[in-house]
Structure formats: C-alpha cells, structure tokens
PAZAMAR-843899 format. One record per residue (C-alpha): residue in one letter; x, y, z. Coordinates in pm, 1 decimal, always signed. Example, Ala and Ser with C-alpha at 12.3 -4.5 7.8 and 13.67 -1.06 7.14 Angstrom:
aa, x, y, z
a, +1230.0, -450.0, +780.0
s, +1367.0, -106.0, +714.0
END
This chain:
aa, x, y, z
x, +3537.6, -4865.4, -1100.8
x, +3533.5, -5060.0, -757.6
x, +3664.4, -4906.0, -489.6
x, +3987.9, -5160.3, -320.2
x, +4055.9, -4930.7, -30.8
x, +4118.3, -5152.5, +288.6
x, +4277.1, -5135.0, +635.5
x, +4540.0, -5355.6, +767.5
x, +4610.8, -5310.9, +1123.0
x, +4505.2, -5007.1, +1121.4
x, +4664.1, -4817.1, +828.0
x, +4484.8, -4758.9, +531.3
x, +4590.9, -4930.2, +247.8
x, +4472.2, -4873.5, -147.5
x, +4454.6, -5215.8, -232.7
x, +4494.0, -5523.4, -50.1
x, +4807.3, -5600.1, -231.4
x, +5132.3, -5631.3, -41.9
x, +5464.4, -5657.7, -135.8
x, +5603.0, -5930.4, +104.2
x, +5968.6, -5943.2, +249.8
x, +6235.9, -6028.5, -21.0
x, +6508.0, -5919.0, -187.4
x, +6331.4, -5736.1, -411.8
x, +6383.2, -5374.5, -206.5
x, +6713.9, -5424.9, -276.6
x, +6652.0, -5292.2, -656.3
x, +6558.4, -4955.9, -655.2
x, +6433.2, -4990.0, -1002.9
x, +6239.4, -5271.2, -934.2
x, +6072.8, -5132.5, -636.2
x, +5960.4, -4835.3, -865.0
x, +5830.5, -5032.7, -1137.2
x, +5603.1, -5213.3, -834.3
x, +5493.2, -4892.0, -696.8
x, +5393.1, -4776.4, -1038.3
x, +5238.8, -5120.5, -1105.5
x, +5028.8, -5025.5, -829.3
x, +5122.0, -5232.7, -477.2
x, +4934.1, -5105.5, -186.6
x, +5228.6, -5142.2, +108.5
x, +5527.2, -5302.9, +98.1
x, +5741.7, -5488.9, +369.3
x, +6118.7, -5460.7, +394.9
x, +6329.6, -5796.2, +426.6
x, +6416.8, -5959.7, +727.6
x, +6668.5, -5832.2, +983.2
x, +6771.9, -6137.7, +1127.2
x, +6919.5, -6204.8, +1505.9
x, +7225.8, -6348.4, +1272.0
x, +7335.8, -6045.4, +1138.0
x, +7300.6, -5818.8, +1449.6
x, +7508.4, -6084.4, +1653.1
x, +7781.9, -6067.4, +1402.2
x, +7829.0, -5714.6, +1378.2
x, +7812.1, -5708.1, +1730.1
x, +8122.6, -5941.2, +1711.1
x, +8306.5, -5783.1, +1450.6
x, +8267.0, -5473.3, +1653.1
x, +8342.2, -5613.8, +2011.1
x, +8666.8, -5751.0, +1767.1
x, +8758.6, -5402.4, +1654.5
x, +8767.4, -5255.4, +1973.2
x, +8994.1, -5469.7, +2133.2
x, +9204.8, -5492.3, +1885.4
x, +9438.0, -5203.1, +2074.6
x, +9381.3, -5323.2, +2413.1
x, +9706.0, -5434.9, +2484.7
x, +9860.5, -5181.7, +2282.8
x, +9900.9, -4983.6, +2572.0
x, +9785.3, -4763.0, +2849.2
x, +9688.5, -4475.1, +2693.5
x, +9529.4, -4673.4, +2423.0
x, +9273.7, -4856.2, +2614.4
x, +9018.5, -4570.4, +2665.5
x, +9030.2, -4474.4, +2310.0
x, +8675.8, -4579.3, +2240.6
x, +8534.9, -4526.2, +2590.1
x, +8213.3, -4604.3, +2602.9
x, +8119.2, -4686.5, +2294.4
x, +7862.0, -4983.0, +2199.0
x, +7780.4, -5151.9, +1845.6
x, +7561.0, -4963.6, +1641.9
x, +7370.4, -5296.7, +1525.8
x, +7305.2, -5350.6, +1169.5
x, +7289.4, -4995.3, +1068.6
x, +7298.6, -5057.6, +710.3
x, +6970.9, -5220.4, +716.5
x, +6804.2, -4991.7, +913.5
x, +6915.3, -4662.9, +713.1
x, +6791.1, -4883.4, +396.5
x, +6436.8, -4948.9, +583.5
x, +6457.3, -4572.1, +653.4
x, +6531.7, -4466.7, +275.3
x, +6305.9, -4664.0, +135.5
x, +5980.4, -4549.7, +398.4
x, +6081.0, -4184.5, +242.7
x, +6094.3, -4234.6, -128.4
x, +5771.8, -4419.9, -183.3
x, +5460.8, -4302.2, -166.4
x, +5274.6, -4626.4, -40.2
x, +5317.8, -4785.0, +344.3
x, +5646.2, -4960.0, +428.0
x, +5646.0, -5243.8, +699.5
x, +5965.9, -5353.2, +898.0
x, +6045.2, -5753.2, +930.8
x, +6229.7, -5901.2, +1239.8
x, +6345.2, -6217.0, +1309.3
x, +6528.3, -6267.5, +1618.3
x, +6604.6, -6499.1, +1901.1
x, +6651.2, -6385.2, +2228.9
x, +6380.9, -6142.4, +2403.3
x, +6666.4, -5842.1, +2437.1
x, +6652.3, -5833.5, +2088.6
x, +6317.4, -5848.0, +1987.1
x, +6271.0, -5570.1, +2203.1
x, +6523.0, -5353.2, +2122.8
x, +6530.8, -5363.0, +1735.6
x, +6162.0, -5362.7, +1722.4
x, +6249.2, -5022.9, +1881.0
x, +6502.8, -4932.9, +1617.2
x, +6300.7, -5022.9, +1330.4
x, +6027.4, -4767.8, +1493.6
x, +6230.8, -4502.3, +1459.2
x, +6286.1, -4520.8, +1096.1
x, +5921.2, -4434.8, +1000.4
x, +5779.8, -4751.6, +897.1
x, +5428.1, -4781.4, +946.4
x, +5440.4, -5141.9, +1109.1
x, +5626.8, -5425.9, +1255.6
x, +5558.8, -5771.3, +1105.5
x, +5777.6, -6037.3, +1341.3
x, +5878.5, -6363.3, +1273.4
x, +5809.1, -6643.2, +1482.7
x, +6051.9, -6897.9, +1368.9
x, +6141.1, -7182.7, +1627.7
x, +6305.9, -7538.6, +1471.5
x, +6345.5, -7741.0, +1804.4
x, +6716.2, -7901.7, +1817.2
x, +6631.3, -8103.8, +2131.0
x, +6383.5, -8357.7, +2228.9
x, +6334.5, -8228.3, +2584.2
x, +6195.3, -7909.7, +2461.1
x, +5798.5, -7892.2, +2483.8
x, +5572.1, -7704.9, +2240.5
x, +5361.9, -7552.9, +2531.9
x, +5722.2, -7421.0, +2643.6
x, +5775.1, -7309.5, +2287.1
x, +5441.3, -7156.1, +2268.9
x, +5477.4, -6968.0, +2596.1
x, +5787.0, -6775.0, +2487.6
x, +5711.7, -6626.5, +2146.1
x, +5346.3, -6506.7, +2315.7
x, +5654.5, -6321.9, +2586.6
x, +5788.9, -6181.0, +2298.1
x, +5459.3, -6037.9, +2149.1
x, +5392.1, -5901.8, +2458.6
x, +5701.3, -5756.6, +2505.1
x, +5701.3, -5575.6, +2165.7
x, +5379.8, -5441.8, +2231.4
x, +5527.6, -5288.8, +2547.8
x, +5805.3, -5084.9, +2356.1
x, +5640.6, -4977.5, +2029.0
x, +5350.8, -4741.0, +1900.4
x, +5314.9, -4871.4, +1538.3
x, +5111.4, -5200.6, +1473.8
x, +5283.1, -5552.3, +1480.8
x, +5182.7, -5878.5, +1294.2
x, +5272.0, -6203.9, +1342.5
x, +5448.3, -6449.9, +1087.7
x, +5393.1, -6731.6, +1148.6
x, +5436.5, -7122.3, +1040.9
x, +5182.9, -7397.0, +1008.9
x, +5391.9, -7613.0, +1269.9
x, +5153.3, -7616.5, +1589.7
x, +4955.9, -7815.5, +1714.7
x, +4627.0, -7625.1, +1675.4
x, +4734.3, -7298.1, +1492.4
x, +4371.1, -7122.9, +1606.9
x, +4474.1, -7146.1, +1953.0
x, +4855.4, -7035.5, +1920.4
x, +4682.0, -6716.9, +1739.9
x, +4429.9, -6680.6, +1980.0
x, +4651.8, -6629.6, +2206.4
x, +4917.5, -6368.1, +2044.0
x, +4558.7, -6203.2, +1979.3
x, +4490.6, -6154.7, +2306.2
x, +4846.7, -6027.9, +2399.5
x, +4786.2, -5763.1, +2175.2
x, +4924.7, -5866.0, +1810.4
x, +4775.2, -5656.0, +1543.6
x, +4773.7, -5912.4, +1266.6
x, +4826.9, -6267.8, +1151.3
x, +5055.1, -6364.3, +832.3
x, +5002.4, -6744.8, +695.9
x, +5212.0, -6866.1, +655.9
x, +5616.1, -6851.2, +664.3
x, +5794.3, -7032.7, +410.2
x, +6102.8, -7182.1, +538.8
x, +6408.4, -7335.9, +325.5
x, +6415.6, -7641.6, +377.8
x, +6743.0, -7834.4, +355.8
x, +6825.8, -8053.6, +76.8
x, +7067.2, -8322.9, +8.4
x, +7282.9, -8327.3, -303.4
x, +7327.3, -8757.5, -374.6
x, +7625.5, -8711.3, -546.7
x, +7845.3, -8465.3, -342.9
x, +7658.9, -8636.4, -0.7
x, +7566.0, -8329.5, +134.0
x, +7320.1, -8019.3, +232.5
x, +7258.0, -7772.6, +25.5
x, +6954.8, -7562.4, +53.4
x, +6821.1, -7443.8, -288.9
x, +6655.2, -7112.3, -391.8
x, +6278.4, -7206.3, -493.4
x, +5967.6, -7003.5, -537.9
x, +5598.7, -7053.9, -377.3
x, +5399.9, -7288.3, -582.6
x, +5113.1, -7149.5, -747.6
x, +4843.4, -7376.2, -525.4
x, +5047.6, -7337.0, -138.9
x, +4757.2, -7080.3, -76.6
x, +4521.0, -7327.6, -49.4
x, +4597.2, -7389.9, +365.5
x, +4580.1, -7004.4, +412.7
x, +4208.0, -6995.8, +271.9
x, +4129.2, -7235.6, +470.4
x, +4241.0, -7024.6, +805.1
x, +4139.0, -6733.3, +678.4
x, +3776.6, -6885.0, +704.7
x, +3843.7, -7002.7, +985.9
x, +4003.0, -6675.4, +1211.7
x, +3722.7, -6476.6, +997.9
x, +3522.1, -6264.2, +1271.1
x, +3696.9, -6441.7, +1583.5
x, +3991.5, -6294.4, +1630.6
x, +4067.2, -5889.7, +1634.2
x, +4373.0, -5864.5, +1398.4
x, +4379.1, -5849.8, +1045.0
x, +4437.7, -6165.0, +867.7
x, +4715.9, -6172.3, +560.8
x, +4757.5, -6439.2, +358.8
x, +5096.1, -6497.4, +252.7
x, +5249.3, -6798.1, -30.3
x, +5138.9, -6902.4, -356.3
x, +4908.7, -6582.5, -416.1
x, +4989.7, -6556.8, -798.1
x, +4671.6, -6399.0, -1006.9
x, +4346.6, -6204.1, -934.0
x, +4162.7, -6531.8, -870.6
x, +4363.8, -6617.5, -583.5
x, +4344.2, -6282.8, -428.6
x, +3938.0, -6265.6, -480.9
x, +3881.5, -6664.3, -328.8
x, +4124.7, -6538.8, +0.1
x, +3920.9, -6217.4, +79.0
x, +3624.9, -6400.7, +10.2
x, +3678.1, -6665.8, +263.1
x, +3781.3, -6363.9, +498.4
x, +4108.2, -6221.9, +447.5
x, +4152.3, -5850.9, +461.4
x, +4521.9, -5849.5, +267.0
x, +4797.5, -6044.2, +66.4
x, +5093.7, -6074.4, +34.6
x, +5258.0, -6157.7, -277.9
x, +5625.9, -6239.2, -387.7
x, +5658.2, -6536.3, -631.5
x, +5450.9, -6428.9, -892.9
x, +5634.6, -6091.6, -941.6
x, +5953.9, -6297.4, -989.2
x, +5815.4, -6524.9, -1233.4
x, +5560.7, -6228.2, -1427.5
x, +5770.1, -5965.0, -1342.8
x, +5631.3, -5617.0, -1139.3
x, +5357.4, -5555.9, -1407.8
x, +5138.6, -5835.2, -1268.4
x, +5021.1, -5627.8, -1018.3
x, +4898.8, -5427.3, -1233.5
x, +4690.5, -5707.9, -1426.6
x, +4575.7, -5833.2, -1053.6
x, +4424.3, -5528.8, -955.7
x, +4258.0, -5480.3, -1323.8
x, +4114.5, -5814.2, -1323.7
x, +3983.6, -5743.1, -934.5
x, +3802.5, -5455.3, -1070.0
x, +3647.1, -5668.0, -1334.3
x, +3544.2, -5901.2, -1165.0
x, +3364.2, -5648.6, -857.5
x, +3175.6, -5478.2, -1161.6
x, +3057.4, -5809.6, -1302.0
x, +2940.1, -5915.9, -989.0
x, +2835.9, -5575.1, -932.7
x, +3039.5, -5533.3, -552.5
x, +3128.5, -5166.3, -489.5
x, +3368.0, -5232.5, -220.9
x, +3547.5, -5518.2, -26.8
x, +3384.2, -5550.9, +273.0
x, +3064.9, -5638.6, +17.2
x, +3266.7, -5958.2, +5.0
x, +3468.2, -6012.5, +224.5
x, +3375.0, -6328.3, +451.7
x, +3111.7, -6415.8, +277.9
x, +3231.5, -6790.9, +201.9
x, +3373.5, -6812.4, +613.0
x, +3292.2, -7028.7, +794.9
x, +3110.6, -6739.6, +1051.6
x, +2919.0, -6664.7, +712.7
x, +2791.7, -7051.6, +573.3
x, +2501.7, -7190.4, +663.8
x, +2723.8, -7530.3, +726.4
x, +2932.6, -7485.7, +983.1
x, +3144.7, -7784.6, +906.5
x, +3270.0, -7665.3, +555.6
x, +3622.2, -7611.7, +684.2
x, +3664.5, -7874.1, +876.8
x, +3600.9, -8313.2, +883.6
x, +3290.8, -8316.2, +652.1
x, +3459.4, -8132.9, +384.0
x, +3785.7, -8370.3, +398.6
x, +3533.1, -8706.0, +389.4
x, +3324.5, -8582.9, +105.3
x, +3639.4, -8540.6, -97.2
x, +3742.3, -8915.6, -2.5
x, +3389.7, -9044.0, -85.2
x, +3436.5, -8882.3, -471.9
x, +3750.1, -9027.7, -490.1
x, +3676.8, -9210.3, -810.1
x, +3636.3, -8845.6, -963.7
x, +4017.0, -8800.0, -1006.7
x, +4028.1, -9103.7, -1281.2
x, +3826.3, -8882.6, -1494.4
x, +4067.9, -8619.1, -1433.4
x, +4391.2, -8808.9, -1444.7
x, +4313.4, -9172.6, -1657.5
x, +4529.2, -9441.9, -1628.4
x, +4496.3, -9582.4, -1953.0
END
C-alpha cells in the first residue's frame, strides 16, 4: 500500500485530507465517524470578530447594570474584563484533546487588536495551527485595493509576531493578481495558502422583495480555479498550498496534488456522501498510486506544474485560446438538434 504521509506547514499529516471549517465539529458523533473514516487534520469553525464584539457588549452591559445602584455597588466587579468568546475556545480546546489527528484554529476578524490577541487565545488551547481569514467586501468607493492589500499583509505580520504554531492564509479569488497578494503574505512569514474562501453571497427573494442569503454547498467542479494556482504557486512560494471548494472524490484530490498541491480541504462532499467518503477517497488514492506504481506523494506531486511542463504557458493565455479555437467541440458534446 502507498504511503500518503505529508506535511502541511510543518506538521505531519497522514493523509492530505483535511476536514475544513464547518459546522460539522459541532457533532461529536459526526466528528468520530470522520476520524474513523480516516481524515488526516481537521480545522475548527470560524471565530468571527462578530461574536467577540458582542459578548464584549453583553458583558460591558452586565457590568453596568449596578452602576447607579449605589456607592458601594460600583466596585463590585473591579477590574474585571470580558472573557471573549469562551465557549468557542473551550470547544477548540476539547476537541484538540479527544482526537487523535491535528486540529487547526480559524479566525476571522477585523481590527488588528483582535487578530492579534485571539490568534493568541486560540494558541493556548493546543491546536496545532492558525488558518486566518482574509475577508474584506469594500463598502466605499474611496477605498483602494493597494490600501486593502497593505493591511491584511499588517495583520499577517502581526500574527506572526505573537504566535509559535504555523498560520495559513484564507483567502478569496478577489485581487487583482492573486500571485502577488500571496507573494507577499509569503514573504511576511505566512505558513500556508488556502484557495479559496467561499463567501455567501446575498440573494434576493422576487416575491417577498428582499435579501435572504441561502445555505448552498460547493459545486462539484469550483476546484477547477484552485488547480490552476496550485500550478501556478508550485515551487515559488515557501508555504504549503491547500486547496479548498469543490474537492468531492479521489480524482479531484489526485489532479490537485498533481498540479502541486500538498493538501485539501474538503467539506461538501461529506455533507452530501456522508463521513464514509473519506474513507472511499483515500482507498481509491491508494489504487490509483499502485496502478501507476507511485510509492509516495512527493513521486507526484508537481509533476503537471507549471515549474514541471515543458510549456511554460499551459496555465496561462495559450491554454484559454486553444480552448476558444475548439470551440465547435462542445456541439458534439451538447447538440442542438
């Protein structure tokens, strides 16, 4: 049998598999039927600047609720501060210490103070990694991306400053030249790259006339832009490269480390198959490594980048212009009449 041992960021992992953020932690019976299944590290769900804000302000609420009470009353609570979310962080904690397989923390904040000081928080309760969301929606037209740009790459650096364990960056497909934006959290010292967040997207309900934002799962083909970064950041960058959305069966797994990822992360497809696809992934990755008679990853991995082609331009114009050229090929696929 092949061996699927790999590293991300640093901590050895036994497959490439990864349980991405979700609510699926939530279900301690589901997270054991996904360890059993076989996942190789999982990440805890987001701890958003949303929820720390508001228990800050149902805190700051309770406090001075006897302020005026009087005198004697006001120092009743001297001193004391909001604990932040601490819900979330004794679940991150309880789940890092009843599996047997890596756990990764998930942030997604706002404001530098606390980036900083829950990426500290989330150390403490034994994960083995940080993964940090980079999620900006500009509200104003003044705002430039450069501007935009130049603050989250603050923000990796000023994780980096506070924590030991190994952070990766989540990030979306909305800039301008994605290679450069990760070039440069690479050089301020991220340990990893995950393409690419899915954001809900707002919806509009014709009938009632207004938003609504509904609950839908990766499609089965939105890994197709992560291969083709993963070829692309193969050998030029010095994180690990995950490739998150729309990873749903061994195939998709195999083509992403062969164009030069070094993990997934999965999410969807466990919904939909339930946790036993794992399982089937990481029996049909074996099959397929004996047929083709690879006793590792790193036999592999890369080998269809575009560091690793002979044409350098697979990834990039040529490939987009021979697709137009054959464009009479889809009538065979799809006939009109």
């Amino acid at each position: 049998m092949a061996n699927l041992t790999t590293t991300y960021m640093g901590v050895e992992l036994k497959n490439p598999l990864i349980l991405g953020a979700s609510n699926l932690v939530s279900k301690p019976e589901v997270i054991k039927q996904i360890e059993e299944a076989g996942i190789g590290a999982i990440v805890y769900r987001s701890l958003f600047e949303e929820q720390i804000q508001l228990e800050s302000l149902q805190m700051d609420e309770l406090l001075s609720e006897y302020e005026e009470r009087n005198a004697e009353m006001t120092d009743l609570f001297p001193g004391l501060k909001h604990a932040g979310p601490k819900e979330h962080l004794y679940n991150v904690e309880k789940l890092v210490k009843s599996v047997d397989v890596p756990v990764f923390a998930s942030l997604n904040a706002i404001y530098e103070p606390t980036w900083v000081e829950y990426a500290q928080e989330l150390e403490k309760t034994g994960v083995a990694g940080l993964e940090i969301n980079l999620y900006a929606v500009p509200g104003y037209f003044e705002v430039t991306g450069e501007s935009i740009e130049d603050k989250q790459v603050q923000i990796v650096k000023a994780i980096k400053q506070v924590v030991k364990i190994p952070v990766s960056v989540k990030m979306s497909l909305f800039y301008t030249n994605p290679l450069n934006f990760i070039k440069k959290v690479d050089e301020a010292g991220a340990d990893g790259y995950v393409l690419f967040n899915r954001f809900f997207q707002p919806e509009i309900d014709i009938e009632k006339e207004e938003y609504f934002y509904p609950w839908e799962l990766s499609n089965p083909k939105d890994h197709m832009v992560g291969l083709r970064y993963a070829g692309l950041l193969y050998g030029n960058v010095e994180g690990s490269v995950c490739i998150s959305r729309g990873i749903y069966d061994a195939n998709d797994v195999i083509k992403m480390l062969l164009a030069g990822a070094d993990v997934v992360q999965m999410v969807s497809t466990i919904y939909r198959n339930s946790p036993s696809v794992v399982s089937d992934i990481l029996m049909d990755i074996n099959k397929w490594m004996d047929d083709k008679g690879y006793k590792s990853l790193d036999d592999f991995r890369g080998k269809l980048s575009r560091k690793s082609m002979k044409d350098p331009f697979a990834y990039q114009r040529a490939q987009y212009v021979d697709i137009l050229t054959k464009s009479e090929d889809i009538f065979k696929k799809y006939p009109m009449v």
